[in-house]
Structures are given as C-alpha cells and as structure tokens.
N, C-alpha and C positions, 0 to 999 in steps of 0.2 A: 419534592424534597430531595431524592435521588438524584434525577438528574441537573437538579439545579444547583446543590451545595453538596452533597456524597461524592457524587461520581466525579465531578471537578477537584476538588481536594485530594479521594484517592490518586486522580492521573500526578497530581502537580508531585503530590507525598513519594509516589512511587518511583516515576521516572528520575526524579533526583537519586533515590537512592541505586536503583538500575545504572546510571550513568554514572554513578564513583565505584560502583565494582566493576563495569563492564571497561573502565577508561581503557585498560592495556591492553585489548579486544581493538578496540578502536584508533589506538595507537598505531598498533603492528596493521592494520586492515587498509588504512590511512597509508600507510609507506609506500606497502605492497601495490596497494592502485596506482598513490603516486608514479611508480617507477613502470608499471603496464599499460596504462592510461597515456602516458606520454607530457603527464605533472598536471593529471586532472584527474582528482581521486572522489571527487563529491559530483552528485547529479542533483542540478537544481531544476524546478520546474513551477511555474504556477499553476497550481489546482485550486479549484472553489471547494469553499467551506461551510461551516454549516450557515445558513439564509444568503446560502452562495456568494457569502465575502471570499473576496480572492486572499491568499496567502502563497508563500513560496517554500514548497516541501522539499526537504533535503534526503538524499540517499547516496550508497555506496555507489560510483561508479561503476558499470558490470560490462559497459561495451565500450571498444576505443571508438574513433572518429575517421575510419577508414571510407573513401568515398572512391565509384567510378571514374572512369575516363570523361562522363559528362558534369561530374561535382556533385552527382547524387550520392545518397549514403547508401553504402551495401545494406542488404537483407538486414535483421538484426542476429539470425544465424551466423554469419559472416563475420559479425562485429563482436561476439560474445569474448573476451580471452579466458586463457585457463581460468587464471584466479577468479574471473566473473563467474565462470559458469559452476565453481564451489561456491561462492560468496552467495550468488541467487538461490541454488540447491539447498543451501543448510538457511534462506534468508536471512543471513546476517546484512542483507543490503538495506533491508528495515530498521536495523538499530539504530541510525541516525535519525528516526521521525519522532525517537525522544525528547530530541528538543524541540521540535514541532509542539509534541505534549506540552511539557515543562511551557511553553509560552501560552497554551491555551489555545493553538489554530485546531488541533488534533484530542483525539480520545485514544485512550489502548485500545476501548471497542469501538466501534461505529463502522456505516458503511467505507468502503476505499473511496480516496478522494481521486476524482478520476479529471479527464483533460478538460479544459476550459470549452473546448471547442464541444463539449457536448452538452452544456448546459441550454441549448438551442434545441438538440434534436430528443428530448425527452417528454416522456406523456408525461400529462398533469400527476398521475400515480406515480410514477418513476421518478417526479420531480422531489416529493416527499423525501426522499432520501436524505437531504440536502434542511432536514427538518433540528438533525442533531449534529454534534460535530462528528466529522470522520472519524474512521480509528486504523490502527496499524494492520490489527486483524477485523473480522466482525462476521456476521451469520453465513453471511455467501462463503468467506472464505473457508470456513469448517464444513460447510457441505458441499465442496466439490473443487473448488479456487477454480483454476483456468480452464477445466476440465467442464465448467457448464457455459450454455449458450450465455448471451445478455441479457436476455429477457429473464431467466432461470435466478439467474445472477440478481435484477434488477425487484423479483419477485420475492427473492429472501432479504434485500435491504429495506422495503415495504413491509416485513414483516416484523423486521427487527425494532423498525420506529415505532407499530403500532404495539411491541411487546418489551420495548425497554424497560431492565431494572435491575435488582442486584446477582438477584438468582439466574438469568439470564445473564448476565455478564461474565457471570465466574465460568459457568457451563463453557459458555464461547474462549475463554483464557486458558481452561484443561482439555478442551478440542483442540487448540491452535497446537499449545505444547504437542499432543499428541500425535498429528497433524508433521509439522517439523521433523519430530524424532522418525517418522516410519518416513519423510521424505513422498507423501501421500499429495496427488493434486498439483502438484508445484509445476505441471508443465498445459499445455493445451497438447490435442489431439496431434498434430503434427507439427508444430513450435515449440522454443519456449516463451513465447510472448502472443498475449490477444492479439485477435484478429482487431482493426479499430470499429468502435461502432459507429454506426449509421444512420441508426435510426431502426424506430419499429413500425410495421405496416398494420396500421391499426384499421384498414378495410375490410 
C-alpha cells in the first residue's frame, strides 16, 4: 500500500509544491552556470531505474568541459568552478532531480541512481537495489555519502529495500536535512567525487 500508492503520490504532491517555491533558486542557479559552464548550466546523464528502466536524470552543472592536450578531460578536481564547488557543497545540484520526481523515474527516497555501466558489474544482492525507484537522498547517503566504500554503500541500499516505509522514509528526509546543514559526508576521503566502481570480488 506504501510503496505502491503513498509514497508515489507523496513524491508527485510534494515536488510540485518544492518546485513553485524553490523556482527563483533555480532561476538564479540556472544563469550563474549558464555564464561558468560556458552556456551549459544542466548535467544530463542516463541512469537505470527501478527494474533498471533507463531514464535521463538532470542536475546542476558543477564542472566545466576543460580537456588535456590529448582531448581527455582533466581530473574532475580540475574541472570543478567556484560556483560548482558551492552548488555541490550546499547540494543544491540535486534540486533539479525534482522533476525526475514529478515524472515518476525517481523517489525523494530510494537508493542513488548510479551509471548504466554498472548495472553489469553487480552481485545478485547489490542488484536488489534497482528493486524500488531511486531517490535524491536514501539510507547510504545519511550514513556516510562518499565517505563509505561501495560495498558499505551497496550494503545500506539492500537494506533500505528490504525495510522500506513511512517511518523509515521520514527518518532518511530529517537525516538528509541534517546532513546538508552541518555539510557532513559530502566529499570522499581525498576527492570530491567517487572513485568509479568496479566491481566486487566475491572469492
């Protein structure tokens, strides 16, 4: 009943109203990239969703498109600009996966929809994830965000599928808030960006 008619209606009911107060957030955010980006202020990408339907998730722009001498792209360090690396810090580069919501590819909660390219390298458990739809925040990200391994990672969105519901949802949305404000987890150990994964060596 929850996740089949609750939790879909909360996301649709909510993000609507989030997106007509946040508009002028998104206004000014939108200009400011435009104009640091070099008139690409949106980062598009396909991610798989829940029973790993592909969809195309949108986000704030945080790194330009600066490349080597050989046409490869700098480090993502390299590439971050000022306004990115506030944008990321305070994650207002999330606010755009509202409409993601609003259409129904995404949850406020659920595991992160991560790159296409890994829906190959995960164990039968890990594949679970991929059981409900994504969401903006979800249980990894309150316990640790960048700051845990993948497996760690992969072990709290296996947890989340088999404990989903309302009481657990709200918990995860006053973690996240809390989370944001103390600017807690929002980098990895020497990046700001995951290492890519790989794969687990389940010998």
């Amino acid at each position: 009943m929850y996740q089949a008619i609750i939790k879909p209606s909360f996301d649709f009911l909510f993000s609507v109203i989030i997106l007509l107060c946040i508009f002028p957030i998104l206004l000014i955010l939108t200009i400011l990239l435009f104009f640091v980006n070099g008139g690409k202020p949106f980062f598009l990408q396909k991610r798989p969703g829940k029973n790993e339907k592909i969809f195309t998730i949108i986000k704030f722009k945080t790194m330009n498109d600066k490349k080597d001498e050989y046409g490869n792209l700098l480090p993502d360090m390299e590439r971050i600009t000022k306004v990115g690396k506030f944008v990321r810090g305070a994650s207002l580069d999330e606010l755009l996966q509202l409409f993601n919501v609003l259409k129904g590819d995404m949850s406020f909660v659920g595991p992160r929809p991560l790159l296409v390219a890994y829906l190959a390298l995960y164990t039968n458990e890990q594949a679970r994830r991929h059981l409900v739809r994504p969401g903006i925040t979800g249980w990894a990200q309150v316990k640790g965000r960048n700051s845990l391994s993948w497996e760690q990672k992969f072990e709290h969105d296996s947890w989340y599928v088999k404990n989903i519901g309302f009481i657990t949802d709200i918990k995860i949305l006053i973690k996240t808030v809390q989370k944001v404000l103390k600017r807690d987890g929002i980098a990895a150990s020497e990046s700001d960006t995951m290492e890519r994964f790989t794969g687990t060596n389940t010998a």
